[in-house]
C-alpha positions in Angstrom: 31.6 -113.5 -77.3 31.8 -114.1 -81.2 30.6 -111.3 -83.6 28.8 -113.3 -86.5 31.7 -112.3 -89.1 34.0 -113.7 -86.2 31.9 -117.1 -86.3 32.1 -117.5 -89.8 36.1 -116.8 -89.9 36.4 -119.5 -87.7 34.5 -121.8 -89.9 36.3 -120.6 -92.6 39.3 -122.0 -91.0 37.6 -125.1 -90.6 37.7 -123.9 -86.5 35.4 -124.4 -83.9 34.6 -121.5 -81.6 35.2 -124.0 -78.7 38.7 -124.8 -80.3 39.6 -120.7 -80.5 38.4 -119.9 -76.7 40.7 -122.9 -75.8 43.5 -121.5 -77.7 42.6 -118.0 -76.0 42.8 -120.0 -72.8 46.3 -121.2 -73.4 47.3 -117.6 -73.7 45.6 -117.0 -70.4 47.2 -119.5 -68.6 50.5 -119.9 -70.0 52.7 -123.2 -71.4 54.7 -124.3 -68.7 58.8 -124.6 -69.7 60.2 -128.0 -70.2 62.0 -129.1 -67.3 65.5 -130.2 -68.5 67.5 -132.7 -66.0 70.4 -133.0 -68.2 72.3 -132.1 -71.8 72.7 -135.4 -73.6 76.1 -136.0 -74.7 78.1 -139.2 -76.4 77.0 -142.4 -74.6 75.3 -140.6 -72.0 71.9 -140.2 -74.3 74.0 -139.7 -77.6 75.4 -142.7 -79.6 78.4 -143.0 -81.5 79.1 -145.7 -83.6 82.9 -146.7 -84.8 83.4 -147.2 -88.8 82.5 -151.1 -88.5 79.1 -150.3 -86.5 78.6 -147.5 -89.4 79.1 -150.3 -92.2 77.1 -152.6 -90.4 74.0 -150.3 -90.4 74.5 -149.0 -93.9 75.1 -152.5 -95.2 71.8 -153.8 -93.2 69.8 -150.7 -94.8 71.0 -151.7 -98.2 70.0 -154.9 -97.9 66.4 -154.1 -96.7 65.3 -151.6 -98.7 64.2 -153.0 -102.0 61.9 -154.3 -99.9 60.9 -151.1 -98.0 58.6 -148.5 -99.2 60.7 -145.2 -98.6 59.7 -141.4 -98.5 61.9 -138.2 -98.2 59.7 -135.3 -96.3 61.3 -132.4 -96.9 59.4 -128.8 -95.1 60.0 -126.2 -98.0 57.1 -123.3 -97.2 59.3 -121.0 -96.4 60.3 -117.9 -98.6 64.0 -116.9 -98.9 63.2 -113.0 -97.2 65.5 -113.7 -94.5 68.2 -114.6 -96.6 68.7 -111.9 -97.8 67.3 -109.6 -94.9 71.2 -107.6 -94.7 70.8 -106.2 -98.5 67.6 -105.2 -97.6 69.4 -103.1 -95.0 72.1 -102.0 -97.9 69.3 -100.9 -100.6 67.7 -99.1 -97.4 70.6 -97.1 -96.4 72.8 -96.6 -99.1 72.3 -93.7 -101.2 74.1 -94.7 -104.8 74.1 -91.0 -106.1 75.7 -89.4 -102.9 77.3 -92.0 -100.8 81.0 -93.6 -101.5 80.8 -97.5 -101.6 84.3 -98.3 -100.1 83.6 -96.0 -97.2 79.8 -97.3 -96.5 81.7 -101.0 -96.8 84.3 -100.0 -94.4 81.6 -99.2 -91.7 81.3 -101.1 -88.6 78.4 -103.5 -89.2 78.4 -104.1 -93.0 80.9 -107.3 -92.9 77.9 -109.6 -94.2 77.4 -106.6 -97.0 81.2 -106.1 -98.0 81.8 -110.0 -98.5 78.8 -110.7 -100.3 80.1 -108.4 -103.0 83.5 -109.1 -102.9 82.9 -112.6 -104.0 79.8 -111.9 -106.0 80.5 -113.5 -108.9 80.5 -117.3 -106.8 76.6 -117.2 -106.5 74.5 -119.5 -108.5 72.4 -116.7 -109.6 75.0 -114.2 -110.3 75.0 -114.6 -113.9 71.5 -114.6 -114.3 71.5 -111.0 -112.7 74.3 -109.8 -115.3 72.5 -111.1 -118.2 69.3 -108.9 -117.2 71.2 -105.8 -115.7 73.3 -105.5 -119.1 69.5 -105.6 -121.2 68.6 -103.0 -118.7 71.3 -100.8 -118.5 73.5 -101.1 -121.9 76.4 -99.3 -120.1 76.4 -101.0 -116.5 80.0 -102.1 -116.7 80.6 -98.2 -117.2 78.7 -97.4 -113.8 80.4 -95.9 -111.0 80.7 -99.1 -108.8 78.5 -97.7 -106.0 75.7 -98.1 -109.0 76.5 -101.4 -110.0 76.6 -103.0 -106.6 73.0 -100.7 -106.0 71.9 -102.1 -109.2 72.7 -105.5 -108.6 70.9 -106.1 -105.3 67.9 -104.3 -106.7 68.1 -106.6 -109.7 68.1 -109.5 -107.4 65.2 -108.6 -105.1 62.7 -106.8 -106.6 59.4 -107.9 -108.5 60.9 -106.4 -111.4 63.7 -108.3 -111.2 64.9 -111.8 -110.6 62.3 -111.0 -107.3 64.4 -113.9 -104.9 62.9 -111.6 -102.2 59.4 -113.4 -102.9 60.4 -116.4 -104.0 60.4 -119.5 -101.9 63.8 -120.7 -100.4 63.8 -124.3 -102.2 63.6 -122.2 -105.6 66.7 -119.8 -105.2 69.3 -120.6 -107.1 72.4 -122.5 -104.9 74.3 -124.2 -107.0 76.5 -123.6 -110.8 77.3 -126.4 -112.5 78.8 -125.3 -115.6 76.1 -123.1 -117.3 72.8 -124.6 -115.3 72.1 -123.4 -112.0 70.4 -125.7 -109.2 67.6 -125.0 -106.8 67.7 -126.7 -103.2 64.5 -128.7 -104.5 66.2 -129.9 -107.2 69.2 -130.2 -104.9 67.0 -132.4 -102.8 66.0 -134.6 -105.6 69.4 -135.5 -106.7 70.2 -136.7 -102.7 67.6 -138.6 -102.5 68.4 -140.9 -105.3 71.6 -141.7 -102.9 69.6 -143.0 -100.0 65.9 -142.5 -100.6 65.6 -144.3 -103.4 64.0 -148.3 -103.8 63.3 -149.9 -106.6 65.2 -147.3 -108.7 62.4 -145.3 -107.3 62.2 -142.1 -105.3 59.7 -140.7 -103.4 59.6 -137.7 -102.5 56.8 -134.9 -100.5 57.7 -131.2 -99.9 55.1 -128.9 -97.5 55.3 -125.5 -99.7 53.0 -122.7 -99.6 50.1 -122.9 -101.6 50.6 -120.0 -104.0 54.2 -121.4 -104.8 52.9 -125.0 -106.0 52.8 -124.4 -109.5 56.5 -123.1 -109.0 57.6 -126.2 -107.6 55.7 -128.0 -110.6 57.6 -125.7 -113.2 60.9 -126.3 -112.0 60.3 -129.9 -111.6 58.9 -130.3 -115.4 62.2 -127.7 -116.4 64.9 -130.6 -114.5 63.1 -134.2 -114.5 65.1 -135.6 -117.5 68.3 -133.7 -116.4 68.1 -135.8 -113.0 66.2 -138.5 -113.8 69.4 -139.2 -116.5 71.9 -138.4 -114.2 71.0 -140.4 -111.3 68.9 -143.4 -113.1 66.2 -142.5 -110.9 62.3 -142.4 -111.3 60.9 -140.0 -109.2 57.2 -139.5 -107.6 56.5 -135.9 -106.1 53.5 -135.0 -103.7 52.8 -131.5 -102.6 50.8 -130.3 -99.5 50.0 -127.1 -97.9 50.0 -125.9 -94.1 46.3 -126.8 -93.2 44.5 -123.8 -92.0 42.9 -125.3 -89.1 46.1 -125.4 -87.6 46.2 -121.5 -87.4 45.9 -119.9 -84.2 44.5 -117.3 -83.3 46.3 -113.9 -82.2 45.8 -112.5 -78.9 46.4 -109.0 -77.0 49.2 -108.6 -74.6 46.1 -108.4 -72.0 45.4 -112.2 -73.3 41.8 -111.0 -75.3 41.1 -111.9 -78.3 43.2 -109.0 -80.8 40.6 -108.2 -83.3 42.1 -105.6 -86.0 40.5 -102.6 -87.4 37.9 -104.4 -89.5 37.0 -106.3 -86.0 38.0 -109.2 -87.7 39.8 -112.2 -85.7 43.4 -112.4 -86.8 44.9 -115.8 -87.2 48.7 -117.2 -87.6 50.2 -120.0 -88.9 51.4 -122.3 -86.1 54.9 -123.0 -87.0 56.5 -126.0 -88.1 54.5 -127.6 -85.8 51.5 -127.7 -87.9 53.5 -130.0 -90.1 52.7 -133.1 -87.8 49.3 -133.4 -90.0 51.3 -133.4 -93.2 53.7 -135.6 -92.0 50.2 -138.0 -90.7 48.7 -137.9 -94.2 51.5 -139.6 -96.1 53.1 -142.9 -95.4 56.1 -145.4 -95.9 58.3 -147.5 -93.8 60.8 -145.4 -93.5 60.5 -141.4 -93.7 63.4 -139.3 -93.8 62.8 -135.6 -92.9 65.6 -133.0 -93.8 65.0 -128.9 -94.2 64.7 -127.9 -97.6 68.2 -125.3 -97.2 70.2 -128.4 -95.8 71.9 -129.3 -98.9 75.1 -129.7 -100.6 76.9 -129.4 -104.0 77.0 -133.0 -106.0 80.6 -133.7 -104.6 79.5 -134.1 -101.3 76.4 -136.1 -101.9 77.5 -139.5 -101.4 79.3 -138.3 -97.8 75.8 -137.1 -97.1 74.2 -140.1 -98.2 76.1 -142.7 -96.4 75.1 -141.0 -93.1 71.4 -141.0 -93.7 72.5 -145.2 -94.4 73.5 -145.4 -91.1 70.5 -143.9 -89.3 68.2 -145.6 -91.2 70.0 -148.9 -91.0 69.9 -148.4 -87.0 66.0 -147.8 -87.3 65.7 -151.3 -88.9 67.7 -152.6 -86.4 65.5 -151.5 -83.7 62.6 -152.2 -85.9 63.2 -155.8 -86.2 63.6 -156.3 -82.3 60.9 -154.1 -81.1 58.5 -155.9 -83.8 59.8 -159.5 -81.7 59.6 -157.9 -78.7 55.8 -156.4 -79.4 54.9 -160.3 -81.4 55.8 -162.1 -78.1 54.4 -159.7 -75.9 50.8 -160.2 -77.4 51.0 -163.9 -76.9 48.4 -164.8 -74.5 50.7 -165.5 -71.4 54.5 -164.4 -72.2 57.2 -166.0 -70.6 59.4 -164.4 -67.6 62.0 -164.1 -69.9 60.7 -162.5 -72.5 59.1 -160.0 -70.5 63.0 -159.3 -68.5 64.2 -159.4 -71.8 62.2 -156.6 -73.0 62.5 -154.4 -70.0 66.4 -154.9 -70.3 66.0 -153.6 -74.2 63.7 -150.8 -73.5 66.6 -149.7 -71.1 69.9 -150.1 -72.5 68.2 -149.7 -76.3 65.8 -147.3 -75.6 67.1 -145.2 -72.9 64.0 -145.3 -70.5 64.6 -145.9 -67.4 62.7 -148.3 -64.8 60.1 -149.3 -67.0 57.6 -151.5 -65.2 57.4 -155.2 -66.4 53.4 -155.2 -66.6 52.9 -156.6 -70.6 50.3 -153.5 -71.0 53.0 -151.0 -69.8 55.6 -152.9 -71.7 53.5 -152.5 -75.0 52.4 -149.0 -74.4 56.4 -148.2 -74.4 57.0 -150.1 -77.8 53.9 -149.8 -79.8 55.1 -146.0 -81.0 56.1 -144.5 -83.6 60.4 -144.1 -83.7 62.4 -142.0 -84.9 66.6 -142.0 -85.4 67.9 -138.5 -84.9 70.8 -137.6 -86.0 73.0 -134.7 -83.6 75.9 -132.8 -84.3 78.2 -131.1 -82.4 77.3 -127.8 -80.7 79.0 -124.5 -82.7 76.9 -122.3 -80.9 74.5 -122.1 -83.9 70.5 -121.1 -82.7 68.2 -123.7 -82.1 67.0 -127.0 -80.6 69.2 -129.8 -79.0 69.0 -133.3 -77.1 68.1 -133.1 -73.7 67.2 -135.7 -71.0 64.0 -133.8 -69.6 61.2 -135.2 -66.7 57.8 -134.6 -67.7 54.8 -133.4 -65.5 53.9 -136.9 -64.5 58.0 -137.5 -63.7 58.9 -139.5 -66.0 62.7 -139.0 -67.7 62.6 -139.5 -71.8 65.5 -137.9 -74.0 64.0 -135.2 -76.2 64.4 -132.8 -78.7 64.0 -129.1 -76.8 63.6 -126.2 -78.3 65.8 -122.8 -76.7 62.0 -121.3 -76.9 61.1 -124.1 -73.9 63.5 -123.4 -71.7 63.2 -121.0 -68.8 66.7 -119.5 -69.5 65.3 -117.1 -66.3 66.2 -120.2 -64.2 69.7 -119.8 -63.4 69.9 -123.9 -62.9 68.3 -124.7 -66.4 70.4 -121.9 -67.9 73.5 -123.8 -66.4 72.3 -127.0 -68.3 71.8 -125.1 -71.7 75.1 -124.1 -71.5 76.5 -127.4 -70.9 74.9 -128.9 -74.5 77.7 -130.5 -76.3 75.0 -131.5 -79.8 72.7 -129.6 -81.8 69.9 -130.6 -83.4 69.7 -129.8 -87.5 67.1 -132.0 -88.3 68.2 -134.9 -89.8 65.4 -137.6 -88.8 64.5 -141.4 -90.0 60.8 -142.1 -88.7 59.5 -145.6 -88.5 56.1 -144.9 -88.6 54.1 -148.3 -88.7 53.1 -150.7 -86.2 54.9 -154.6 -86.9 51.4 -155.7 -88.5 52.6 -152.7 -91.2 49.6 -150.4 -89.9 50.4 -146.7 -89.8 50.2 -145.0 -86.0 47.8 -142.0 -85.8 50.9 -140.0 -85.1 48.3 -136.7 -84.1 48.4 -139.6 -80.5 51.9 -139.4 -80.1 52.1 -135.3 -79.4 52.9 -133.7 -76.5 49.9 -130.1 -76.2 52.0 -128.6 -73.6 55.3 -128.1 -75.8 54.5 -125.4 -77.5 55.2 -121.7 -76.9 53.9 -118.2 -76.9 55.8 -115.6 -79.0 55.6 -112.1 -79.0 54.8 -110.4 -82.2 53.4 -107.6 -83.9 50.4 -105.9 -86.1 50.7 -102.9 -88.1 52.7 -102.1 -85.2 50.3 -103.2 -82.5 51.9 -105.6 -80.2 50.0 -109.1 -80.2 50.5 -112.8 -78.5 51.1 -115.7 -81.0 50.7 -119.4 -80.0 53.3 -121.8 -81.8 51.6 -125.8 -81.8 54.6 -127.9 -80.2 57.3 -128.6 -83.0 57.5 -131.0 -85.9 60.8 -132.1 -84.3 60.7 -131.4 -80.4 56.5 -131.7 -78.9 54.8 -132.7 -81.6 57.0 -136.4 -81.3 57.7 -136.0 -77.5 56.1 -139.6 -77.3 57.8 -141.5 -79.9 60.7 -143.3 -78.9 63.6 -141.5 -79.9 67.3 -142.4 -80.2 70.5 -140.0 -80.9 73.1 -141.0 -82.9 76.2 -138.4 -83.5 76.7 -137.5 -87.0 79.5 -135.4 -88.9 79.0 -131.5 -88.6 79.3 -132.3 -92.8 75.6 -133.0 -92.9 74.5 -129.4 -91.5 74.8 -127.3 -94.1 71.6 -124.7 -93.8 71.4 -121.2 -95.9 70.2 -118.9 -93.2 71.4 -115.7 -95.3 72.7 -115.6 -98.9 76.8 -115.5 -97.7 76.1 -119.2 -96.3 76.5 -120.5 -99.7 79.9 -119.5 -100.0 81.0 -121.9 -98.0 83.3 -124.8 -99.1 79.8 -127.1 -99.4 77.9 -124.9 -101.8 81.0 -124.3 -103.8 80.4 -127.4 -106.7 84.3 -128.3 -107.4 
């Protein structure tokens, strides 16, 4: 079936050809839709915990965690092309030498374009831009304004320029303070010494693309004594890159194997999901994941901070009784009581329901990996949420669900989409060791059937992509997982460039 080249593309990937024709298989037979029972909401699936409860679990996590070895995981491979994916459309269609810039701003559909300019000068970058257009063009502030704003963008984009069209989205400039811009890495950085920090230590590992390393590197070695004094913080930074073996492999619309005019196989990254053997390779006891956009200026850092307290306080709390729950339960011959006692936590604490009170079933349930996620409310932004869902063998667990696994075809599941009162914006604490301290092979705990087929395309040729299940929603579908409501404050992404003129991205 494989053309020699073909074989030695799939070694390249570090593939077997078993491993693709299983892949092509997937495509063939399709990945059935989760099948949602319910939204979660507050205390039905969602907690929400009054200020004392909050105090309690942020005091608990400060007392802890000298003792703890904590890690910040932050996913940061992507570039910043979509943010700025409207000024594209602007360079594209406005013509600076014939066209009149207040009547191409008044047309319907160029809101996102008319407001980015008309507060212009409250980007990070905006000076930067200035500085270069004025060695450039001596007489820019004598352009018609129709030039300048053409000039601008094009400054800001291109390869020739300040290129943030290529550059990756933790690099791009989103905060001013005074006359030094910040990055969302070294936005990232500066949090973590809130929260993620032991020892007067942080550590901290971003996923970035493999050509933007030594970016990452530069900036760092450009900042560390600026936040290293600020914050009276040491901090340790790992790097790692999407591993290719977790590309798939493309497929026809006719579910064969799409081989492109060389005859060559053409393979994809897998999404976010191929993250799960990043997130397997490094370890702590307490890992706090966050997207590398959800950030805020320094005045709202501390707000921030205290929330993450609170999830990761309420991990240690179910830490310490799952590890006495799991220590009695491997005692030769546990006692009725412990063994009621445990089925009554697994089901008030844990939110599964019925669990049988066989010790081997008991342990199966508690020795997993856990995770804390924190929901906010819905605003009708895209994306994942908390759902009670039954899985093929009927079983009920509260998950993270993707829109992408839902048949929204099915009237019924539709109806239960549109009843989701949370959101997720991926704000986790993972507890990732056993109670003897060993890591879990977390690649054990994920759920093959949640992931999804997408339709793309090729050099315009339409083609099949297979997504591996989620960092957030398959690929932890069998840890235990518990939702606590937190403030809409800590979901601050930059999906496009007029994002950070909102009041969080404006420093004060």
């Amino acid at each position: 079936m494989f053309t020699e080249k073909n074989i030695q593309q799939i070694k390249n990937h570090g593939l077997s050809e078993a491993k693709v024709l299983q892949q092509l298989q997937v495509f063939k037979e399709g990945i059935p839709f989760a099948n949602v029972v319910a939204a979660a909401s507050a205390n039905n699936g969602i907690q929400i915990f009054s200020e004392d409860e909050q105090n309690h679990f942020v005091n608990l996590f400060e007392t802890e965690k000298e003792e703890l070895e904590l890690l910040k995981f932050v996913p940061a491979s992507g570039a910043a092309t979509r943010m700025f994916q409207f000024l594209h459309c602007f360079l594209e269609q406005f013509d600076c030498e014939r066209n009149d810039i207040e009547e191409f701003l008044q047309k319907e559909g160029n809101k996102d374009i008319k407001k980015f300019f008309k507060a212009s000068e409250k980007f990070a970058f905006s000076d930067l831009i200035a500085e270069s257009l004025q060695k450039k063009y001596p007489n820019f502030n004598h352009l018609e304004k129709g030039k300048q704003y053409y000039f601008f963008v094009k400054e800001m984009l291109d390869e020739t320029g300040l290129n943030l069209n290529e550059t990756p989205k933790g690099l791009v400039p989103f905060h001013k303070y005074e006359e030094n811009y910040v990055t969302a890495f070294g936005e990232q950085l500066y949090e973590a010494a809130f929260y993620a920090a032991s020892n007067a230590t942080a550590n901290l590992h971003f996923t970035v693309s493999e050509e933007h390393e030594e970016k990452f590197k530069k900036r760092y070695f450009e900042i560390q004594k600026t936040v290293e004094k600020k914050t009276g913080v040491k901090f340790n930074i790992s790097y790692s890159f999407q591993k290719k073996e977790t590309d798939t492999v493309a497929a026809t619309p006719d579910n064969e194997l799409f081989l492109d005019e060389n005859g060559d196989l053409l393979f994809r990254p897998s999404g976010h999901g191929a993250l799960l053997e990043n997130l397997n390779d490094v370890d702590a006891d307490i890992i706090f994941i966050k997207n590398i956009d959800n950030v805020v200026a320094e005045n709202y850092v501390e707000t921030i901070a205290f929330q993450k307290k609170v999830l990761a306080g309420k991990l240690i709390s179910l830490q310490q009784q799952i590890f006495d729950f799991v220590e009695k339960l491997h005692s030769q011959n546990p006692s009725e009581e412990i063994l009621n006692n445990s089925v009554a936590f697994i089901s008030s604490a844990l939110k599964i329901e019925n669990p049988s009170k066989e010790k081997e079933e008991l342990l199966r349930i508690l020795e997993r990996p856990i995770r804390v996620c924190g929901v906010v409310e819905n605003t009708g932004a895209p994306g994942g949420g908390p759902f009670l869902i039954k899985d093929k063998n009927g079983n009920l667990s509260y998950q993270i669900v993707e829109m992408s696994q839902i048949d929204k075809n099915n009237p019924q599941q539709k109806a239960l989409v549109e009843m989701a009162t949370h959101f997720n914006p991926v704000d986790l604490v993972c507890g990732v060791r056993n109670y003897k301290g060993e890591k879990y092979n977390l690649l054990d705990f994920s759920d093959p059937d949640a992931g999804f087929i997408s339709e793309k395309s090729y050099h315009g040729k339409p083609i099949k992509a297979l997504e591996l299940p989620g960092l957030w929603n398959g690929a932890m579908a069998n840890w235990n997982t518990v939702f606590v409501e937190v403030p809409l404050i800590t979901f601050n992404p930059v999906k496009t460039v007029n994002d950070l003129l909102n009041e969080v991205h404006q420093p004060k």
